[in-house]
C-alpha positions in Angstrom: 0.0 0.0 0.0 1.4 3.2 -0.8 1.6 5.4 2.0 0.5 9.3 1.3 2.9 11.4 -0.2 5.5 9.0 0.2 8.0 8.6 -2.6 8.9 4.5 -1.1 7.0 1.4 0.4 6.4 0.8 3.4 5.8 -3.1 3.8 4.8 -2.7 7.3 1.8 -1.3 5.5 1.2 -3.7 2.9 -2.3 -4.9 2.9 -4.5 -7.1 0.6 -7.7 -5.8 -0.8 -10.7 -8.1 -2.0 -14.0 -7.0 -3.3 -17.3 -8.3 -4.3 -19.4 -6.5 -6.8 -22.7 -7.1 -8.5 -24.4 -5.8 -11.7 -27.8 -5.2 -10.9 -30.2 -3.0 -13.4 -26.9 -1.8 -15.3 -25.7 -0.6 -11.7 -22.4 -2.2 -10.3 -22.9 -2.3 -6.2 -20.1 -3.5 -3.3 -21.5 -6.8 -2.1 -18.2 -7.2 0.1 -14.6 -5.5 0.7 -12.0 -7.1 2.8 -9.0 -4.9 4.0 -6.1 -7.3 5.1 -3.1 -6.7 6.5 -0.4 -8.6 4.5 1.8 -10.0 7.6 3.0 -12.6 6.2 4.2 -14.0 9.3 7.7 -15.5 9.3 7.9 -15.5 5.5 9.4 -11.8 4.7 10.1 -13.4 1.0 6.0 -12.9 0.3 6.4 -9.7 1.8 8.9 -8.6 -0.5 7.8 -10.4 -3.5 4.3 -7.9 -2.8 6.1 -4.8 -2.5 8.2 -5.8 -5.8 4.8 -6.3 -7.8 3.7 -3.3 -6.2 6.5 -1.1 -7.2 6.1 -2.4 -10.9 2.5 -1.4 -11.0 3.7 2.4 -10.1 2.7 4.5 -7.6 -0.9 5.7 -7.3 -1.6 9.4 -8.0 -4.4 11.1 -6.0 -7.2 9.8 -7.3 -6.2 6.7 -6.5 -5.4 5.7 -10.6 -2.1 4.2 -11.1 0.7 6.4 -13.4 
C-alpha cells in the first residue's frame, strides 16, 4: 500500500484488498470488501515479492489511478 505522499514502500503497511461487486439493473454495487493486513508472518520473501509487484504497478496518483 502506498503510503500518502511517500516517494517508497512501506511493507509494514502492505495490505490485501478483496471485493465483491454485483451488476444489478446496469448498476455495479459493493456486495463485500475485505481490507487485510499482509503480515506474512515468518515469510518476509511474500512480503517482499508484494512490494516488488507493487512497485512495478507504479505508484498511485491522488485519485487513487495508477501512473
Amino acid at each position: 500500500m502506498w503510503p500518502r505522499d511517500a516517494s517508497e514502500l512501506n511493507a509494514d503497511l502492505n495490505a490485501i484488498q478483496t471485493m465483491m461487486l454485483s451488476l444489478c439493473d446496469g448498476v455495479y454495487r459493493i456486495e463485500m470488501f475485505q481490507n487485510t493486513p499482509a503480515t506474512f508472518h515468518g515469510r518476509p520473501e511474500k512480503s517482499e515479492c508484494l512490494s516488488a509487484e507493487l512497485r512495478e504497478l507504479g505508484r498511485p496518483d491522488a485519485g487513487g489511478r495508477v501512473r
